[in-house]
Biopython code that builds the backbone (N, CA, C, O; Angstrom):
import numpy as np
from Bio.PDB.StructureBuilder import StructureBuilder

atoms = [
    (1, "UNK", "N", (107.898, 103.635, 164.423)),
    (1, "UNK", "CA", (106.598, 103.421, 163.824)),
    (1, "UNK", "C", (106.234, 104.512, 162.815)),
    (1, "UNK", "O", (105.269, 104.234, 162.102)),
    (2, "UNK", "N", (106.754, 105.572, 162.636)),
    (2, "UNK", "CA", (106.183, 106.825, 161.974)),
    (2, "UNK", "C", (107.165, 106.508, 160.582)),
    (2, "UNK", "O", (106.841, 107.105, 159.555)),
    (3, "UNK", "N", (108.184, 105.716, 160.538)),
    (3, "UNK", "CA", (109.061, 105.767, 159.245)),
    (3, "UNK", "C", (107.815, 104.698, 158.043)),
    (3, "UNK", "O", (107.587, 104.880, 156.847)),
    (4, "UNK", "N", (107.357, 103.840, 158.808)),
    (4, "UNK", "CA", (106.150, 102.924, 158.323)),
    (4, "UNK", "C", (105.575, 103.117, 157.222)),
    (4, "UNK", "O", (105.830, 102.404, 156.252)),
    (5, "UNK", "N", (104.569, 104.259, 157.165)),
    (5, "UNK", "CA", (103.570, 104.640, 156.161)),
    (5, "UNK", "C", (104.410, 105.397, 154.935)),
    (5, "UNK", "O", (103.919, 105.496, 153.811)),
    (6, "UNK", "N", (106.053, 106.048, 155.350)),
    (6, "UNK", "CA", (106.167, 106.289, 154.653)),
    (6, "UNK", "C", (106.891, 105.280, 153.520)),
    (6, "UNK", "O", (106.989, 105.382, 152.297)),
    (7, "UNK", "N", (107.247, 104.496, 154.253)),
    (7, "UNK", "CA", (107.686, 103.077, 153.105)),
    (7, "UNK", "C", (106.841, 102.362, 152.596)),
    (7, "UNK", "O", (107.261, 101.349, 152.035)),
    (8, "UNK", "N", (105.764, 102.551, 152.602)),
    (8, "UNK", "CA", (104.216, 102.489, 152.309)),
    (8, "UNK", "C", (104.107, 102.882, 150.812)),
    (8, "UNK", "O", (104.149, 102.186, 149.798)),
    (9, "UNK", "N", (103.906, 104.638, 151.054)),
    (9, "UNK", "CA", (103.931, 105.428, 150.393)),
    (9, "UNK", "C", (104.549, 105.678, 149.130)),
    (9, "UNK", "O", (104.040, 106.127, 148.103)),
    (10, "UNK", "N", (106.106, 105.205, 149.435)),
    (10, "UNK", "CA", (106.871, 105.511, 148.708)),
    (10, "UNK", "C", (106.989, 104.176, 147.945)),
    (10, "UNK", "O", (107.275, 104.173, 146.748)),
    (11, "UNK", "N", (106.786, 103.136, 148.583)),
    (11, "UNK", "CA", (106.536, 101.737, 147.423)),
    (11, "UNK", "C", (105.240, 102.142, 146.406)),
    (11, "UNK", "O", (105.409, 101.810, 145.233)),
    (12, "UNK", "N", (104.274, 102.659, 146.651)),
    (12, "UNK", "CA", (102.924, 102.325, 146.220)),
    (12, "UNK", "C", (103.295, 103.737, 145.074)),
    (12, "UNK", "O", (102.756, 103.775, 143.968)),
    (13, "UNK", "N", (104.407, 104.980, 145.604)),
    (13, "UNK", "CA", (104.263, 105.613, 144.243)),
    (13, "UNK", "C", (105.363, 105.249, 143.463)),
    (13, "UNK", "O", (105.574, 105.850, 142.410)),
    (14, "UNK", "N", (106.145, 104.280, 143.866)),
    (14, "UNK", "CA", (107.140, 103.638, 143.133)),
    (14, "UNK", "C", (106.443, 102.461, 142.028)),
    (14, "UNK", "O", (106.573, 102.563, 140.808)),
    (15, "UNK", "N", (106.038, 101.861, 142.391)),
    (15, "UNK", "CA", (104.828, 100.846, 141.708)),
    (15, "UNK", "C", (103.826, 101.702, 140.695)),
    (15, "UNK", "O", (103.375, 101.140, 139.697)),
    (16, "UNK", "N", (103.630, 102.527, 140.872)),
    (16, "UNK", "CA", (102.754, 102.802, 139.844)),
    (16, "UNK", "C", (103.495, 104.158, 138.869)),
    (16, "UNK", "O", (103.196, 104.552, 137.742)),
    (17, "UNK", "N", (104.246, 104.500, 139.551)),
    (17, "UNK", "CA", (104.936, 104.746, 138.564)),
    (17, "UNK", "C", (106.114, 104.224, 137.305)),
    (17, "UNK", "O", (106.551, 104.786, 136.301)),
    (18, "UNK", "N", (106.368, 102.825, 137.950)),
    (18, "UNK", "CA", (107.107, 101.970, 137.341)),
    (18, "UNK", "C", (105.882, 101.143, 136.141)),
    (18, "UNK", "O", (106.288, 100.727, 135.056)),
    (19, "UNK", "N", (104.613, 101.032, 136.499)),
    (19, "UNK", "CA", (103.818, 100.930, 135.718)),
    (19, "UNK", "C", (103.460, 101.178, 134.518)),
    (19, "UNK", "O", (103.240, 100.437, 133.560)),
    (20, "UNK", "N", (103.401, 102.893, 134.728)),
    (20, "UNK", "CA", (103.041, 103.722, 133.643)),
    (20, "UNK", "C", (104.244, 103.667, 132.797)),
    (20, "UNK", "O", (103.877, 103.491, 131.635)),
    (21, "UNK", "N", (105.751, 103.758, 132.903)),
    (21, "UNK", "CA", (106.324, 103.475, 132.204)),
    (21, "UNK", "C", (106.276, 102.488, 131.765)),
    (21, "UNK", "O", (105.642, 102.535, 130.710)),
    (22, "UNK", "N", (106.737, 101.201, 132.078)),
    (22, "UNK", "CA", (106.814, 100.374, 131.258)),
    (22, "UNK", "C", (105.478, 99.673, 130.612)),
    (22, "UNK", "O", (105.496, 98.680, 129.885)),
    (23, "UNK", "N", (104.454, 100.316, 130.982)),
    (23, "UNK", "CA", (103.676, 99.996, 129.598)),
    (23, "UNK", "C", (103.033, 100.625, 128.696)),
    (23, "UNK", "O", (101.988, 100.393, 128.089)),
    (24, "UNK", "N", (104.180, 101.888, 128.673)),
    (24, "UNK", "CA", (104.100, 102.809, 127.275)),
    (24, "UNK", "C", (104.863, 102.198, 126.800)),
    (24, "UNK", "O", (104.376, 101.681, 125.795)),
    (25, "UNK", "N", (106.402, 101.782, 127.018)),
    (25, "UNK", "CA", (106.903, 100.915, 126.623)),
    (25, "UNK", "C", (106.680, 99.760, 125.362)),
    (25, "UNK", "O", (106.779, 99.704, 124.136)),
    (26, "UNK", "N", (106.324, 98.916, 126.477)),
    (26, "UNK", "CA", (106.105, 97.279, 126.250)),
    (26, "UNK", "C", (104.840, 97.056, 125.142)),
    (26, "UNK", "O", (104.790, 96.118, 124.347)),
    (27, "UNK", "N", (103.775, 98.191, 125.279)),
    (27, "UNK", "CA", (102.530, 97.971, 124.845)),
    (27, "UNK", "C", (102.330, 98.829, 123.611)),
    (27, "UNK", "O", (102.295, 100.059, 123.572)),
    (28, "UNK", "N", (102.184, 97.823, 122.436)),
    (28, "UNK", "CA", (102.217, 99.040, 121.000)),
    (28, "UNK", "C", (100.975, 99.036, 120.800)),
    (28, "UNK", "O", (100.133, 98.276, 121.279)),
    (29, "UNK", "N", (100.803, 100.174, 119.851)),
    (29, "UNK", "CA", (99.315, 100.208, 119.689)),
    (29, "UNK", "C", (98.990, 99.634, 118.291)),
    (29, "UNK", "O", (99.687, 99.719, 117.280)),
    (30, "UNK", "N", (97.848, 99.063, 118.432)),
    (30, "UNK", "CA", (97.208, 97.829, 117.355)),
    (30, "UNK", "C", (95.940, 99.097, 116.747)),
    (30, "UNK", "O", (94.844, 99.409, 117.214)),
    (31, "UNK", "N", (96.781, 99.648, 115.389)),
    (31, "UNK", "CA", (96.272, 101.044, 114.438)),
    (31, "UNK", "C", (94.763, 99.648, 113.724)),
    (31, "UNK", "O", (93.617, 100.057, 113.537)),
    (32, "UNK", "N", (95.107, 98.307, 113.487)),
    (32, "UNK", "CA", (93.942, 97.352, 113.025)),
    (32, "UNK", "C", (92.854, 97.990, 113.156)),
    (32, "UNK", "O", (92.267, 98.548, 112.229)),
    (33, "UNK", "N", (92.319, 97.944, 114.888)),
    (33, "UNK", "CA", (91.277, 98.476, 115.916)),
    (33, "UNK", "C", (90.705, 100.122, 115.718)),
    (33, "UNK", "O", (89.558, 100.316, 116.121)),
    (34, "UNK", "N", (91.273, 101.026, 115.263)),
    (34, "UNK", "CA", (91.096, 101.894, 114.878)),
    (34, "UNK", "C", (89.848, 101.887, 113.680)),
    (34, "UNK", "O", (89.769, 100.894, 112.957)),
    (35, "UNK", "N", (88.949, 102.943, 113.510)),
    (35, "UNK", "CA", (88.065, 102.986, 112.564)),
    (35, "UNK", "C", (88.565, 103.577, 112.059)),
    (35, "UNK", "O", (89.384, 104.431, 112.398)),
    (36, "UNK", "N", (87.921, 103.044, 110.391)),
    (36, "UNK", "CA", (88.511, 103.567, 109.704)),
    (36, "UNK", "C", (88.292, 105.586, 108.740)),
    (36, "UNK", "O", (87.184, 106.121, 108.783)),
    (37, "UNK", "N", (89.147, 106.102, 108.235)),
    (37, "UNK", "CA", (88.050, 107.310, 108.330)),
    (37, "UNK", "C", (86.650, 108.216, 107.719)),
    (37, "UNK", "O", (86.602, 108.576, 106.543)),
    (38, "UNK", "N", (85.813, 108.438, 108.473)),
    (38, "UNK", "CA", (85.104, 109.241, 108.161)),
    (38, "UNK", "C", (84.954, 110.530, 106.661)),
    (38, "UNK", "O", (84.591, 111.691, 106.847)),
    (39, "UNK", "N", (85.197, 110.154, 105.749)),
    (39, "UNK", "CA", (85.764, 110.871, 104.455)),
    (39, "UNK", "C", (84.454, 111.993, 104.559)),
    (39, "UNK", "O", (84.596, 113.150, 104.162)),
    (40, "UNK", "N", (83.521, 111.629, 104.984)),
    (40, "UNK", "CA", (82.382, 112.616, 104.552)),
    (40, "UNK", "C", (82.501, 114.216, 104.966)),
    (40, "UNK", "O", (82.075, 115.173, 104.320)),
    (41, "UNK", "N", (83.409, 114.232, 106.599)),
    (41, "UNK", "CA", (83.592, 115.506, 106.906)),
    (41, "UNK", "C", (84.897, 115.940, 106.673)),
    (41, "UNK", "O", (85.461, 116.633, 107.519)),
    (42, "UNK", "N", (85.599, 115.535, 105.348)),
    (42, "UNK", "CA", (86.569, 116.365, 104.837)),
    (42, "UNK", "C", (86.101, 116.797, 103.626)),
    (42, "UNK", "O", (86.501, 117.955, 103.506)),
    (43, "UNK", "N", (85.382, 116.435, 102.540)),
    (43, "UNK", "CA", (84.726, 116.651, 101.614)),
    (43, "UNK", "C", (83.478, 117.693, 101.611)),
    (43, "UNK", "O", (82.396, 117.555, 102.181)),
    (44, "UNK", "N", (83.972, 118.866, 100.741)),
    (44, "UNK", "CA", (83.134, 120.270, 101.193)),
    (44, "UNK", "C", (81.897, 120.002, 99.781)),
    (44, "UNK", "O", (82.078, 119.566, 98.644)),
    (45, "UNK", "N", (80.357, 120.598, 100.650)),
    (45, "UNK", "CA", (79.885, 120.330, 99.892)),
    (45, "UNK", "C", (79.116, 121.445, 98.652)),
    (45, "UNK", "O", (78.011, 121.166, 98.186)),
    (46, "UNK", "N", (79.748, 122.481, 98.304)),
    (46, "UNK", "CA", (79.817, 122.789, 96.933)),
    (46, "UNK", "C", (81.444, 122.124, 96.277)),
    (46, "UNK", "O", (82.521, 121.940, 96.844)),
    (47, "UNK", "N", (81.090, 121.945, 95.160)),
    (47, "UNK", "CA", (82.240, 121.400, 94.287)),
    (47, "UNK", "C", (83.521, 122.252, 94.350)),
    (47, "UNK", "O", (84.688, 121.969, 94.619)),
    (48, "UNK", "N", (82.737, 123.683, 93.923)),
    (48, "UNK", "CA", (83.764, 124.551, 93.195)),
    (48, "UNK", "C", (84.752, 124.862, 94.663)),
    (48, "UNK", "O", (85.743, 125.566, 94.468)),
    (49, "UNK", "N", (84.565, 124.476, 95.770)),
    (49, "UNK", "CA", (85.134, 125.077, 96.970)),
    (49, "UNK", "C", (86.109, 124.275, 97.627)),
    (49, "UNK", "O", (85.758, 123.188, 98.087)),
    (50, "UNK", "N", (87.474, 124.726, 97.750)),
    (50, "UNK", "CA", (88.760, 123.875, 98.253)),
    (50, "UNK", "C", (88.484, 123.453, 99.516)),
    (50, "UNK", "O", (87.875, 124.055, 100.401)),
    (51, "UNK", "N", (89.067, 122.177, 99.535)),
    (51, "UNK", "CA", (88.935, 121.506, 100.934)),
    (51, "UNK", "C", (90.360, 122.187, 101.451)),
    (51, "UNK", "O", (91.253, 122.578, 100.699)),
    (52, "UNK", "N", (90.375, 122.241, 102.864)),
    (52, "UNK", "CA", (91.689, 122.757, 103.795)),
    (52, "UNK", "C", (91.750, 121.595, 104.754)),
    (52, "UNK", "O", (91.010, 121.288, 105.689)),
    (53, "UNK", "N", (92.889, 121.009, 104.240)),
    (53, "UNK", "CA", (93.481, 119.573, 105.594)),
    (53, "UNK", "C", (94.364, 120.503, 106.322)),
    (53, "UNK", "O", (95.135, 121.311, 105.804)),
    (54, "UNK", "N", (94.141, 120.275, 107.743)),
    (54, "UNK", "CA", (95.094, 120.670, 108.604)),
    (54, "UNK", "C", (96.493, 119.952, 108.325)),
    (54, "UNK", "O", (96.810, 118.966, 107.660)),
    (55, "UNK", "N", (97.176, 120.837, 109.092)),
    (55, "UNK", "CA", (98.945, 120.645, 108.727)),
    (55, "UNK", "C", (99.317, 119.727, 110.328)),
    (55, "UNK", "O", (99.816, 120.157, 111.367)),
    (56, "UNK", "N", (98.871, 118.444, 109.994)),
    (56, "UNK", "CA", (98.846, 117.913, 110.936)),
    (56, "UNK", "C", (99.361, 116.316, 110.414)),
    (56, "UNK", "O", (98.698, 115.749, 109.545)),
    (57, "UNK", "N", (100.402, 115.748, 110.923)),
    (57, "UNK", "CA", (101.357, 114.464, 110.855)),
    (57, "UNK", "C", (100.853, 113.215, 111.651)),
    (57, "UNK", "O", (101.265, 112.703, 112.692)),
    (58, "UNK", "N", (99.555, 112.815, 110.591)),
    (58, "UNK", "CA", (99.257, 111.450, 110.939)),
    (58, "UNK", "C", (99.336, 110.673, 109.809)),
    (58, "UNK", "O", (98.453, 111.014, 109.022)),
    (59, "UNK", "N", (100.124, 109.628, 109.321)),
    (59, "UNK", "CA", (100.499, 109.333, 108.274)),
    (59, "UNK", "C", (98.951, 108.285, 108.063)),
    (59, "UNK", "O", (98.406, 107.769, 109.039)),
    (60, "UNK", "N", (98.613, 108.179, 107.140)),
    (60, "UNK", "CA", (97.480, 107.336, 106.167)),
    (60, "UNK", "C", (98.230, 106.150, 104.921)),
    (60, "UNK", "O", (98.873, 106.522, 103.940)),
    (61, "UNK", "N", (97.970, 104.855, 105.248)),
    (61, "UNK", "CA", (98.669, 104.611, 104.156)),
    (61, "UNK", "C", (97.213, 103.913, 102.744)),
    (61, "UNK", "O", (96.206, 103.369, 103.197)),
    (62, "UNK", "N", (97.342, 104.031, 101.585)),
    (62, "UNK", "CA", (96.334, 103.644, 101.013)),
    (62, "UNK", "C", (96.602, 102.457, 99.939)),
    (62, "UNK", "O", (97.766, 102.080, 99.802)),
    (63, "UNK", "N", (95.809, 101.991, 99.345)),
    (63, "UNK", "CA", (95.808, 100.564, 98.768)),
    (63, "UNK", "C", (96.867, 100.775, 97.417)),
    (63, "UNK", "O", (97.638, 99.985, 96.872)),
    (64, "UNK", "N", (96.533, 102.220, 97.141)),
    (64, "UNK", "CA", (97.760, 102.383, 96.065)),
    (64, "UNK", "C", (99.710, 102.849, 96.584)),
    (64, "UNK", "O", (100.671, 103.429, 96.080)),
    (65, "UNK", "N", (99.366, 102.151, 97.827)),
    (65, "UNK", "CA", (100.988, 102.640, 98.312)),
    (65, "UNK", "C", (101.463, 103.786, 98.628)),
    (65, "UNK", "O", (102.636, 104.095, 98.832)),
    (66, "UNK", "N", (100.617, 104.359, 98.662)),
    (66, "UNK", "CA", (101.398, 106.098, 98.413)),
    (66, "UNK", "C", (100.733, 106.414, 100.124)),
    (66, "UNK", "O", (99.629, 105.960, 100.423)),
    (67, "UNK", "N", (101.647, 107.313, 101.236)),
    (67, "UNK", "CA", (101.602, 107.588, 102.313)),
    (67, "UNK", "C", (100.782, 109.066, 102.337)),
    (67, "UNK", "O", (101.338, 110.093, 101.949)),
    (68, "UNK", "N", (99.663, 109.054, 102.742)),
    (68, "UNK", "CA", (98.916, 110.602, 102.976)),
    (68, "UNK", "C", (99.446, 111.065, 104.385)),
    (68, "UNK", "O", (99.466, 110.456, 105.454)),
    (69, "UNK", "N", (99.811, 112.165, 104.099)),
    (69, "UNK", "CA", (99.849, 113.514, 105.428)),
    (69, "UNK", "C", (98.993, 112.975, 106.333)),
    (69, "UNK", "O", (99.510, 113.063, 107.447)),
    (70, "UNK", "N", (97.552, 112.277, 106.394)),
    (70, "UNK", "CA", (96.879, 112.632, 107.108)),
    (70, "UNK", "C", (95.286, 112.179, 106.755)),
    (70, "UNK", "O", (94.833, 112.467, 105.647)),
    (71, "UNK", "N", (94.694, 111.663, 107.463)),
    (71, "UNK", "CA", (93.139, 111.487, 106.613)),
    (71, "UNK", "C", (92.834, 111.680, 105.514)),
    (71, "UNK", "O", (92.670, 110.923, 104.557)),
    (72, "UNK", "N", (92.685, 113.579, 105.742)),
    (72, "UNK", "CA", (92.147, 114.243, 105.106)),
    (72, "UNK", "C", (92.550, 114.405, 103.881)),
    (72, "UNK", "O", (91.646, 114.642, 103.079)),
    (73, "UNK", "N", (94.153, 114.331, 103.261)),
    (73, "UNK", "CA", (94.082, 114.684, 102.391)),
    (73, "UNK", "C", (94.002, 112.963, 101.712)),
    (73, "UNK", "O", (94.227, 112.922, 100.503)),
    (74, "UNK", "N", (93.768, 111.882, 102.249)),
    (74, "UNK", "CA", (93.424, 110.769, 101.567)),
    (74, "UNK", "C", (92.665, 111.112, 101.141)),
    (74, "UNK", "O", (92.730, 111.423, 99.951)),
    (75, "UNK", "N", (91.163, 111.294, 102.077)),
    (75, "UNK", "CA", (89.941, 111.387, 101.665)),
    (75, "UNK", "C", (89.547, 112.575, 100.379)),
    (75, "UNK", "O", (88.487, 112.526, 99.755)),
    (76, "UNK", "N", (90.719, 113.713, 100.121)),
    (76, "UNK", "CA", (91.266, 114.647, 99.064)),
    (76, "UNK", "C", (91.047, 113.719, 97.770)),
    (76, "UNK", "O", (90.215, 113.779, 96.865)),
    (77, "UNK", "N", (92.033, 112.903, 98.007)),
    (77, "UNK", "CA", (92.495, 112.486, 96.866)),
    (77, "UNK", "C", (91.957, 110.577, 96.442)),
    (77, "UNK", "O", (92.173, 109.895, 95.441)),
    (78, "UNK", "N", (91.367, 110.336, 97.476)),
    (78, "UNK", "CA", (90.445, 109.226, 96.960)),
    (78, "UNK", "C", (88.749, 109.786, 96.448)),
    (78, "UNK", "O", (88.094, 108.910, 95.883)),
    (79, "UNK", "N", (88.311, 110.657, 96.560)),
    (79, "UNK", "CA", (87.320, 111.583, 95.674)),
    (79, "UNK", "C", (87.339, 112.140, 94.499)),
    (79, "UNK", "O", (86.394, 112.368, 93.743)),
    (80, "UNK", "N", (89.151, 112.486, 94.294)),
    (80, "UNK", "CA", (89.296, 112.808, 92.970)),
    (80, "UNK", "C", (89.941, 111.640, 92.138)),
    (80, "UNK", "O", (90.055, 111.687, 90.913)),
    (81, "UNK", "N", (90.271, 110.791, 92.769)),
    (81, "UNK", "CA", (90.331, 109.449, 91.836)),
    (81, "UNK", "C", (88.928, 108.566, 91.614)),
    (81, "UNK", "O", (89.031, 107.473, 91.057)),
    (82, "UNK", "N", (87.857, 108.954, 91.971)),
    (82, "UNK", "CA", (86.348, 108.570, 92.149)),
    (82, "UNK", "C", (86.305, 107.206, 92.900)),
    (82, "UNK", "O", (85.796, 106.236, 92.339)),
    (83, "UNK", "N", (86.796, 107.110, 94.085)),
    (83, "UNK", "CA", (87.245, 106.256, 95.036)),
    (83, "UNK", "C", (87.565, 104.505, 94.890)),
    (83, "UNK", "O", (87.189, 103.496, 95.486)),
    (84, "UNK", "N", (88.329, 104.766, 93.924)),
    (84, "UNK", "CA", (89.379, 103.599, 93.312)),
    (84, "UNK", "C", (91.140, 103.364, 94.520)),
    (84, "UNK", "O", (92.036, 102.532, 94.374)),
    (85, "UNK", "N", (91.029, 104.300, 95.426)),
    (85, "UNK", "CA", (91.556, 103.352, 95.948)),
    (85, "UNK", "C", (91.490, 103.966, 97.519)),
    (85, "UNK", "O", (91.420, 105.133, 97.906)),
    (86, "UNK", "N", (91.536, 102.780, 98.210)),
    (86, "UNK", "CA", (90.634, 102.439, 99.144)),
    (86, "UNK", "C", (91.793, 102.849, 100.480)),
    (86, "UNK", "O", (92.835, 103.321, 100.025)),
    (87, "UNK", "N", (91.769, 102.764, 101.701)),
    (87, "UNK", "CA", (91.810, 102.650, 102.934)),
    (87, "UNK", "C", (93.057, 101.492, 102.992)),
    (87, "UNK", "O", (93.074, 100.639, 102.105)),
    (88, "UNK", "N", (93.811, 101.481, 103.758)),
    (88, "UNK", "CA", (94.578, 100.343, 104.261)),
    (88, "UNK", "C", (95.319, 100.820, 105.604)),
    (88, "UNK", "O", (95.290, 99.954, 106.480)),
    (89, "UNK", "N", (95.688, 101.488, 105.803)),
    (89, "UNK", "CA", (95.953, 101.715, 107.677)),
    (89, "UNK", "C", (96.883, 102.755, 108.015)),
    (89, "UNK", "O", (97.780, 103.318, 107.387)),
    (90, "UNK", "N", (96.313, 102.879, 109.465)),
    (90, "UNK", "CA", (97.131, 103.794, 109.482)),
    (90, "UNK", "C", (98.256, 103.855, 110.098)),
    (90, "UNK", "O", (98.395, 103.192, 111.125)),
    (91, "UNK", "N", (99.624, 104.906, 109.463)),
    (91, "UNK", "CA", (100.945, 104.924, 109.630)),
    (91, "UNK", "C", (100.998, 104.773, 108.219)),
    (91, "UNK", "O", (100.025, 104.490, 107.521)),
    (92, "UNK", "N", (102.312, 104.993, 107.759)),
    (92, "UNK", "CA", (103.425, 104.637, 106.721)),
    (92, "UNK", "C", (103.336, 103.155, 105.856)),
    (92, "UNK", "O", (103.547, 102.165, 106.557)),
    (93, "UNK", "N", (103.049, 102.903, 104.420)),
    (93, "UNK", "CA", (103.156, 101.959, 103.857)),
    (93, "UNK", "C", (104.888, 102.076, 104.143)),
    (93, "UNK", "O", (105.783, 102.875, 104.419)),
    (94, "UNK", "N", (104.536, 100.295, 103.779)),
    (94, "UNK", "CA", (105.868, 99.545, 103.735)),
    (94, "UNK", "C", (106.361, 99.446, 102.838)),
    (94, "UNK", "O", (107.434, 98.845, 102.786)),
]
sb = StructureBuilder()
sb.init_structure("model")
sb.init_model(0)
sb.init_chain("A")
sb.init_seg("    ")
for serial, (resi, resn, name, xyz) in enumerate(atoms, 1):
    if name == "N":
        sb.init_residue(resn, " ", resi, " ")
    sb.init_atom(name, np.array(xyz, "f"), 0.0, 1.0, " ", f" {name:<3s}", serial, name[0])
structure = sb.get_structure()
């Protein structure tokens, strides 16, 4: 009777650990659902003063094709194109 709970045990952390894997797996993430970004708090507000994007690898892709580092330096460089081109998702254009 005492071997019991532990075949219990050991199913129930077998099961949920078989869980968590396979639905990191199986389950991609839908970037659609994501909002889109916030440009206002990368944009510093005297002119003459450089914006600093962190050195950080989230790819941005934008309506003109071209893949940004990262939000921020979209939101860089859709301000200095006087925001002619727009948002399209995030990750890597195709």
């Amino acid at each position: 009777m005492a071997a019991f709970p532990h075949k219990i045990i050991f199913f129930l952390v077998c099961s949920t650990l078989t869980h968590v894997a396979f639905s990191g797996i199986f389950n991609k993430r839908d970037f659609t659902r994501w909002p889109k970004p916030r440009c206002k708090m990368y944009i510093p507000l005297d002119l003459d003063y450089d914006a600093n994007c962190p050195n950080v690898t989230a790819p941005v892709c934008a309506s003109n094709g071209h893949t940004f580092q990262n939000e921020c330096f979209f939101c860089i460089e859709q301000r200095e194109f006087h925001y002619r081109i727009k948002f399209e998702k995030y990750g890597k254009c195709d």
